[in-house]
DSSP file (Angstrom, degrees, kcal/mol; ACC not computed):
  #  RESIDUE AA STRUCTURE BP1 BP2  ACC     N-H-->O    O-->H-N    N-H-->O    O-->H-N    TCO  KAPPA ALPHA  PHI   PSI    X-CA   Y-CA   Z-CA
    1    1 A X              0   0    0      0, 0.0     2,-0.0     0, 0.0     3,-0.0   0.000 360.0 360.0 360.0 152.8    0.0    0.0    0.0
    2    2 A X     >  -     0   0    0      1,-0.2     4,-0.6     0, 0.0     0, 0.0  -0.129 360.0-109.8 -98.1-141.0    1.8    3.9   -0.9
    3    3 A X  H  > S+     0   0    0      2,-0.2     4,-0.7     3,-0.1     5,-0.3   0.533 118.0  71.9-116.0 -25.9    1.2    6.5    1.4
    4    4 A X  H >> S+     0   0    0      2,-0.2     4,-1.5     3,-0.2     3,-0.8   0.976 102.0  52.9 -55.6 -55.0   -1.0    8.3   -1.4
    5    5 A X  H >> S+     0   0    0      1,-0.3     3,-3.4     2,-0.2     4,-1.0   0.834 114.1  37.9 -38.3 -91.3   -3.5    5.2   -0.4
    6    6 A X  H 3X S+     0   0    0     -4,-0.6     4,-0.6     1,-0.4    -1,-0.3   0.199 112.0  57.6 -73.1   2.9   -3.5    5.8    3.5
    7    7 A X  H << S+     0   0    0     -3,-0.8     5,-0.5    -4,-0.7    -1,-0.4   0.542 113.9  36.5 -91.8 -26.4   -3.5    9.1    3.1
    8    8 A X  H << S+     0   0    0     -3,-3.4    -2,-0.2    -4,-1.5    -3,-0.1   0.865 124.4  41.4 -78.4 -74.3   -6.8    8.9    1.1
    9    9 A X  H  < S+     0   0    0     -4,-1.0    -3,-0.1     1,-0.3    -2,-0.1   0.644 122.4  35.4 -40.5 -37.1   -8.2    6.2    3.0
   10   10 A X  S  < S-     0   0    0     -4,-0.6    -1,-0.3    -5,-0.1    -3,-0.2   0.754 101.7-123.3 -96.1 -39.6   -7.3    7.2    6.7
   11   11 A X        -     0   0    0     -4,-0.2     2,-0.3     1,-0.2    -3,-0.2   0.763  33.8-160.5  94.8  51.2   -7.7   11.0    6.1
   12   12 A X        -     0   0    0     -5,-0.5    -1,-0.2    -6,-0.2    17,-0.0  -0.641  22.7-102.8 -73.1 127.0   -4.4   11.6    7.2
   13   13 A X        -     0   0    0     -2,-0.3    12,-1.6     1,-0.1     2,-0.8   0.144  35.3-135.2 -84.0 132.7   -3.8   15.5    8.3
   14   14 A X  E     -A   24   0A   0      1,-0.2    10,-0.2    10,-0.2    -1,-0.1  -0.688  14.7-161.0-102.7 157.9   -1.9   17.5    5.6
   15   15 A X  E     -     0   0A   0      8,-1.7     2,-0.3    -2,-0.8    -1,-0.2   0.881  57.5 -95.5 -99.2 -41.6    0.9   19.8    6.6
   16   16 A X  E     -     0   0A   0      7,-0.2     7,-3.0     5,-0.1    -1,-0.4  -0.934  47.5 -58.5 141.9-146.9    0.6   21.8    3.0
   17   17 A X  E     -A   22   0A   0     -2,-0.3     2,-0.4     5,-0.2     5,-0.2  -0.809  19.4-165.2-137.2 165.6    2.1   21.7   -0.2
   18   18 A X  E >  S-A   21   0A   0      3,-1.3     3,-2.5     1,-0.5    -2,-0.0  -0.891  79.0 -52.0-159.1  91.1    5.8   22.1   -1.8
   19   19 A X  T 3  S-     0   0    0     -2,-0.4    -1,-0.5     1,-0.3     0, 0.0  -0.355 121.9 -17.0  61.0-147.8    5.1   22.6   -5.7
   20   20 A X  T 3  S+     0   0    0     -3,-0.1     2,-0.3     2,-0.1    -1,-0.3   0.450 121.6 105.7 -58.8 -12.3    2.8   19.7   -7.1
   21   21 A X  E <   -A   18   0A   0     -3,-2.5    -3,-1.3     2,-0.0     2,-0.2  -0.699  67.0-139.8 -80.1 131.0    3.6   17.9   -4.1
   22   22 A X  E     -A   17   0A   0     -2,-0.3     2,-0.5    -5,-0.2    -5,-0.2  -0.666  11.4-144.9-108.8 168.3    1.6   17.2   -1.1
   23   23 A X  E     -     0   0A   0     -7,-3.0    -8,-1.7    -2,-0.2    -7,-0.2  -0.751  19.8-173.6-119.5  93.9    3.1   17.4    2.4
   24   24 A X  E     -A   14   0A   0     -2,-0.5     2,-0.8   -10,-0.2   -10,-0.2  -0.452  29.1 -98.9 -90.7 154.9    1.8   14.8    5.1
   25   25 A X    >>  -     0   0    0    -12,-1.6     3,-1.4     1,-0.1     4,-0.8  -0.644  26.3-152.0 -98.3 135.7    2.5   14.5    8.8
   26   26 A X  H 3> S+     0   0    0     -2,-0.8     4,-2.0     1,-0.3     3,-0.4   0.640  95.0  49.2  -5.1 -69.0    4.9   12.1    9.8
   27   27 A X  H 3> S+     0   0    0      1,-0.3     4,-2.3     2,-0.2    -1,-0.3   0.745 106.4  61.5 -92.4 -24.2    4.1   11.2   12.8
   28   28 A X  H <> S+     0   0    0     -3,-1.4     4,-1.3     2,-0.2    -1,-0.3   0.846 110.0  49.0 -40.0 -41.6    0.2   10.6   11.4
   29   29 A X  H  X S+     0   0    0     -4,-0.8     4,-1.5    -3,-0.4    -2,-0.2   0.836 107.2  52.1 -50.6 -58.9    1.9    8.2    9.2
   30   30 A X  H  X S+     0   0    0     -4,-2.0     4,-1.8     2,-0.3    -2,-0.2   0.918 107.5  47.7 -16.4 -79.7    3.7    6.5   11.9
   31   31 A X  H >X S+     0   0    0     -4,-2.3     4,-1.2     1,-0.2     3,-0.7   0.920 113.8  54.6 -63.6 -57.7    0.8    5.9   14.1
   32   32 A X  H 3X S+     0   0    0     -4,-1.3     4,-1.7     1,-0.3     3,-0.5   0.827 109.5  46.6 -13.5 -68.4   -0.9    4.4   10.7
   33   33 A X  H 3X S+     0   0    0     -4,-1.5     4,-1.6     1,-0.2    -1,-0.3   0.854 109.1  53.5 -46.9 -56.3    1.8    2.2   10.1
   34   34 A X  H << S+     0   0    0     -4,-1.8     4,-0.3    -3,-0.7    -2,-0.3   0.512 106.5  50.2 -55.2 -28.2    1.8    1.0   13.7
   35   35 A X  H >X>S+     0   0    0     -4,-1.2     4,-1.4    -3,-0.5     5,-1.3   0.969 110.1  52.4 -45.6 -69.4   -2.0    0.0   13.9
   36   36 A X  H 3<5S+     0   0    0     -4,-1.7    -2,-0.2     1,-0.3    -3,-0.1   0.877 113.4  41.6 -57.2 -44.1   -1.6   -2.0   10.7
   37   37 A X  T 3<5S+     0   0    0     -4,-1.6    -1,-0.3     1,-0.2    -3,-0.2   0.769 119.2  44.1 -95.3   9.2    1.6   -4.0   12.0
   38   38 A X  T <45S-     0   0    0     -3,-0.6    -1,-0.2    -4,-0.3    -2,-0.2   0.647 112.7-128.0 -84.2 -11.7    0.2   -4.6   15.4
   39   39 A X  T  <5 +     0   0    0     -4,-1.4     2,-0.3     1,-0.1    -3,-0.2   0.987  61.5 136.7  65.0  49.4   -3.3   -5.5   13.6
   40   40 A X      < -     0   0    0     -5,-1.3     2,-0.6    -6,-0.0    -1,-0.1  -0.629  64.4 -84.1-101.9 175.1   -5.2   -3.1   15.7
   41   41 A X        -     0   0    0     -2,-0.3     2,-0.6    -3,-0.1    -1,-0.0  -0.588  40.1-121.7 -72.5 117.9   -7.9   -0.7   14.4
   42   42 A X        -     0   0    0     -2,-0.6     2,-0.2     1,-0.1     7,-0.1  -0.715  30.0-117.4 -81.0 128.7   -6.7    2.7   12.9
   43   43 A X        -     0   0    0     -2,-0.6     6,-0.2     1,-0.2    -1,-0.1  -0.287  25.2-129.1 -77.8 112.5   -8.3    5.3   14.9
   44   44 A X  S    S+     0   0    0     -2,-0.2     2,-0.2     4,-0.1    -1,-0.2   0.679  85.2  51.7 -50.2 -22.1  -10.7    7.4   12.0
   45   45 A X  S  > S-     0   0    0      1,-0.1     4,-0.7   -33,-0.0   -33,-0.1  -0.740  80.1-126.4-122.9 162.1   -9.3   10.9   12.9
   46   46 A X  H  > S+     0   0    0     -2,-0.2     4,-3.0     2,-0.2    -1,-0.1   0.806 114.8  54.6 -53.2 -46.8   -5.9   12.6   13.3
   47   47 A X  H >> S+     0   0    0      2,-0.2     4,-0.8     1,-0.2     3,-0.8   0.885 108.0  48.4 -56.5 -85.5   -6.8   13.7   16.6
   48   48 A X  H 3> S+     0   0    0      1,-0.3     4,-0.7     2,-0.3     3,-0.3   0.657 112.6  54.2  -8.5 -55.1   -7.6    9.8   17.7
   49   49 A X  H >X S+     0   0    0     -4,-0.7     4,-2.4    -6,-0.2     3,-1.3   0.988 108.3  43.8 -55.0 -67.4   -4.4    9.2   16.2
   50   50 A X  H <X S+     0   0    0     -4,-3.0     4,-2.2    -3,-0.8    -2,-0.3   0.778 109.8  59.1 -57.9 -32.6   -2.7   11.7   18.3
   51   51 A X  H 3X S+     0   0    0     -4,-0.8     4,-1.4    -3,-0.3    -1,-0.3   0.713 108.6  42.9   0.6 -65.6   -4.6   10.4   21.2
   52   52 A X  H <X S+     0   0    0     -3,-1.3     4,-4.8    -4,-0.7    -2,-0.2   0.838 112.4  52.5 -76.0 -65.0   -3.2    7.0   20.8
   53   53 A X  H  X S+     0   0    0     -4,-2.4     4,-1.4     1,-0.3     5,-0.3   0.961 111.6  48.2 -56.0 -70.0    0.3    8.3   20.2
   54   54 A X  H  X S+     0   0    0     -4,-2.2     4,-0.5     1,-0.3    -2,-0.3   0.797 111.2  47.3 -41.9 -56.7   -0.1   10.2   23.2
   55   55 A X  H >X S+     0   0    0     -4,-1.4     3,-2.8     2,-0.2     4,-0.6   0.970 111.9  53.5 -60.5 -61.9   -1.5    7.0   25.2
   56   56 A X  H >< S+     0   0    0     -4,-4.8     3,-3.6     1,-0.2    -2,-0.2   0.918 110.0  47.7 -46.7 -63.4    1.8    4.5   23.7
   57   57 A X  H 3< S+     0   0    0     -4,-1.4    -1,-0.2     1,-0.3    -2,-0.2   0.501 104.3  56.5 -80.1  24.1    4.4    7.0   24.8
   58   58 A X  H <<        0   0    0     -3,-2.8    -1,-0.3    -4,-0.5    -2,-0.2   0.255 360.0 360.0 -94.3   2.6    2.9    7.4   28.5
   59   59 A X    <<        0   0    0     -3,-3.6    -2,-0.1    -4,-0.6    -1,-0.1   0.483 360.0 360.0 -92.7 360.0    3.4    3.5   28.6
């Protein structure tokens, strides 16, 4: 799967643009990535995502 995919699919939060290109955040990506190879559920929002993120590194 690219990132174009999970960026469509997840609604992943966009940072802006740099010429024809678009510019996603990272760490949205990240936590995306990390649902899929734990096999958990990816959290529908950015915020939820950030949530999450928040929750792993208090752990």
């Amino acid at each position: 799967m690219t990132i174009r995919q999970w960026a469509r699919r997840y609604g992943v939060r966009v940072l802006g643009r740099a010429g024809r290109s678009v510019v996603y955040d990272f760490d949205d990506l990240a936590t995306i990535e990390g649902c899929i190879w734990r096999r958990d559920d990816v959290p529908e929002t950015p915020e939820e995502r950030d949530q999450l993120r928040a929750r792993l590194a208090a752990a």
